[in-house]
VMD Tcl script that draws the C-alpha trace (Angstrom):
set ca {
  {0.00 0.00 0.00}
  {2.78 2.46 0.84}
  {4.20 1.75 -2.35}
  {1.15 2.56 -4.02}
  {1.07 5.90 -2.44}
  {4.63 6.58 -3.27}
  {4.45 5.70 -7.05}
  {1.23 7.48 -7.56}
  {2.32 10.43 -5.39}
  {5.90 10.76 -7.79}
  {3.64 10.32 -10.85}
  {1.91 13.90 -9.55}
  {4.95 15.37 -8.51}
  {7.79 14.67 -10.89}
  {6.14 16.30 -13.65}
  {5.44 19.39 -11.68}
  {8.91 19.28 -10.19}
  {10.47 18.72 -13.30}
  {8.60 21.62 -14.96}
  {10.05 23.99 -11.78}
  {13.35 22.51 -12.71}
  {13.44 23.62 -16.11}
  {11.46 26.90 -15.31}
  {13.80 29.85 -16.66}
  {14.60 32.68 -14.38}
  {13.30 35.92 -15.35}
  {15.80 37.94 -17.75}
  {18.60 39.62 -16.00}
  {17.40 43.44 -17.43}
  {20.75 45.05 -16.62}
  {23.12 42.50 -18.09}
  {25.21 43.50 -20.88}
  {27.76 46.33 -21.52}
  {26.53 49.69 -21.42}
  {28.24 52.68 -22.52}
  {27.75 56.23 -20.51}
  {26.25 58.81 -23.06}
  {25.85 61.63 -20.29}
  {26.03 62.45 -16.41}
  {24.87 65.05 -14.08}
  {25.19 66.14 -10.47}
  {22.28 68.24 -9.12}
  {23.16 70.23 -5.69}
  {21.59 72.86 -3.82}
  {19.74 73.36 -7.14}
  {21.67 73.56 -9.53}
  {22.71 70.90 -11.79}
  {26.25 70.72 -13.76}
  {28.01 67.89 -15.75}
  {29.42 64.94 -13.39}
  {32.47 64.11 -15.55}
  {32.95 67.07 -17.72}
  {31.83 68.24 -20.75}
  {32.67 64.76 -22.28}
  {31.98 61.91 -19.68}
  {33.09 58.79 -20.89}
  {32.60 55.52 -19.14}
  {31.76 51.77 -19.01}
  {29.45 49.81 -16.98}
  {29.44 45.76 -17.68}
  {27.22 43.47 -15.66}
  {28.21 39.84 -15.43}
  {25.77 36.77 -16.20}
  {27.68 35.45 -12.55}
  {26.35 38.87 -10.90}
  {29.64 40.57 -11.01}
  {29.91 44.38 -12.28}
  {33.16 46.94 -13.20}
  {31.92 50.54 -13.45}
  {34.96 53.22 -14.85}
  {33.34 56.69 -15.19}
  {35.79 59.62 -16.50}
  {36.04 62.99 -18.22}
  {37.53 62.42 -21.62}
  {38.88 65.78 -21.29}
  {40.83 65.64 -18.44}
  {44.40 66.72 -20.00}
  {47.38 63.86 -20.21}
  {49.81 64.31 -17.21}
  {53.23 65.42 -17.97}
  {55.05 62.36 -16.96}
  {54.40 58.84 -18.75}
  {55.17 57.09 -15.73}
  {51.96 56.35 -13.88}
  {52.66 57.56 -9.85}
  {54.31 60.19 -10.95}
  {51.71 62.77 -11.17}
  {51.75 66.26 -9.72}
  {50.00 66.81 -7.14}
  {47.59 68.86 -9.28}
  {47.56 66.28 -11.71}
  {46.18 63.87 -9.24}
  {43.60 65.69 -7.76}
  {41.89 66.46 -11.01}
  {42.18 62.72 -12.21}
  {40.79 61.55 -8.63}
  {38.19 64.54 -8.74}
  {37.00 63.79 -12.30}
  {37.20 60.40 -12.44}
  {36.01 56.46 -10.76}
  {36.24 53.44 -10.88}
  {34.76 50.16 -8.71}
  {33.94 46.63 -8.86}
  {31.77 44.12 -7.06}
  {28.31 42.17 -7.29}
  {24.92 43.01 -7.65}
  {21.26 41.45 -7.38}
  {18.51 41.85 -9.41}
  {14.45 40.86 -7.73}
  {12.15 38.26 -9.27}
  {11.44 40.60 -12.14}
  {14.74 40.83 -12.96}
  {15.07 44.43 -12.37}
  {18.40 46.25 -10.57}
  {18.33 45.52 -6.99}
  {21.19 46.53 -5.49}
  {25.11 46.23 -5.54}
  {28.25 45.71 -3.08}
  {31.49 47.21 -3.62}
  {34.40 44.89 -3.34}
  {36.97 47.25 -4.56}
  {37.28 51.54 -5.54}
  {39.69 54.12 -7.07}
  {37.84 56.06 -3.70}
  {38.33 53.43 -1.14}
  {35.74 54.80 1.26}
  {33.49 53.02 -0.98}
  {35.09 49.80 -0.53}
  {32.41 47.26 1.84}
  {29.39 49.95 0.71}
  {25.99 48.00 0.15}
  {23.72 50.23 -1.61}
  {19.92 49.37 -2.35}
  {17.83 50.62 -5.04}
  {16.60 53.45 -2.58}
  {20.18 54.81 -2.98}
  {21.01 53.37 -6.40}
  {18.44 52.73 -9.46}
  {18.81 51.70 -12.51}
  {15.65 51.87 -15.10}
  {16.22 50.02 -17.77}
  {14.22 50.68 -20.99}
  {15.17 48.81 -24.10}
  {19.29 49.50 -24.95}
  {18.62 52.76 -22.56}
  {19.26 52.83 -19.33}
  {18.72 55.49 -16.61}
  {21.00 55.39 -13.52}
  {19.90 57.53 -10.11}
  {22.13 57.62 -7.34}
  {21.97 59.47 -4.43}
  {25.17 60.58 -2.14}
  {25.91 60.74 1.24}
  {25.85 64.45 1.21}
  {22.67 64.75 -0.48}
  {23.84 65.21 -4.06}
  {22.18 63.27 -6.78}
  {23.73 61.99 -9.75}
  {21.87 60.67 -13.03}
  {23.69 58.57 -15.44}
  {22.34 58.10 -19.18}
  {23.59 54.41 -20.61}
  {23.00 52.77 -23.92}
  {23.41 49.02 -24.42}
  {26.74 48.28 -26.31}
  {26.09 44.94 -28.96}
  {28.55 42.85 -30.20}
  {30.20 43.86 -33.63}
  {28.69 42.23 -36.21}
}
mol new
graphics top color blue
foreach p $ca { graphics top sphere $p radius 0.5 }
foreach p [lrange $ca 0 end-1] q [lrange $ca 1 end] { graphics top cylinder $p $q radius 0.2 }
display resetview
């Protein structure tokens, strides 16, 4: 009798379980390369480019939730000296001033929407070990655009226009 109830029970269940198996997750909306086509900083008010007149930047989420994010000014002038570390200290300041870059994972929810990130590693390293949820962070992803809105510690908001990068063809 009990092995009546077993087989008929796995006859039910194995085809349900198997379907769960095989169930995809939902797409991952923010994987891919994306390339930054603009950036601004709004303050007190007023609102002014984040990386110059020419930001240029990179932003590549991982299929095994990792992401790199480089953000610069493409107009930030070469330093005199070829040998990197050997910057002025004028130099520097403008390069660390106009310029980041970080690594780490993220999460997307069931939707597959943005959900948050952790920095593992920064050109600022008081961002290193930051968690930052999509109530400081979101990303609003709308075919090969995507909107970024971040929020600073000191109040400052920052909003990040991406475009999908595809593969040569």
């Amino acid at each position: 009798m009990r092995k009546t109830k077993a087989l008929a029970l796995a006859c039910v269940l194995g085809p349900l379980l198997t379907a769960a198996a095989r169930a995809e997750p939902p797409p991952n909306k923010v994987l891919g390369t994306w390339r930054m086509v603009s950036a601004q900083i709004e303050q007190n008010g007023e609102s002014r480019p984040a990386y110059g007149p020419r930001p240029n930047g990179m932003l590549v989420f991982t299929p095994d939730m990792h992401f790199v994010e480089v953000l610069t000014d493409a107009t930030l002038p070469r330093f005199a000296s070829d040998v990197r570390g050997k910057g002025t200290a004028q130099e520097n300041q403008a390069a660390m001033a106009r310029g980041i870059g970080f690594f780490g994972t993220y999460t997307v929810d069931e939707n597959g929407e943005f959900s948050g990130n952790r920095v593992d590693g920064s050109t600022f390293p008081n961002w290193v070990g930051s968690v930052r949820t999509s109530r400081q962070l979101r990303l609003v992803v709308e075919g090969d655009r995507m909107t970024e809105y971040f929020q600073r510690p000191e109040g400052a908001h920052v909003y990040i226009e991406w475009e999908r990068v595809h593969a040569p063809r």
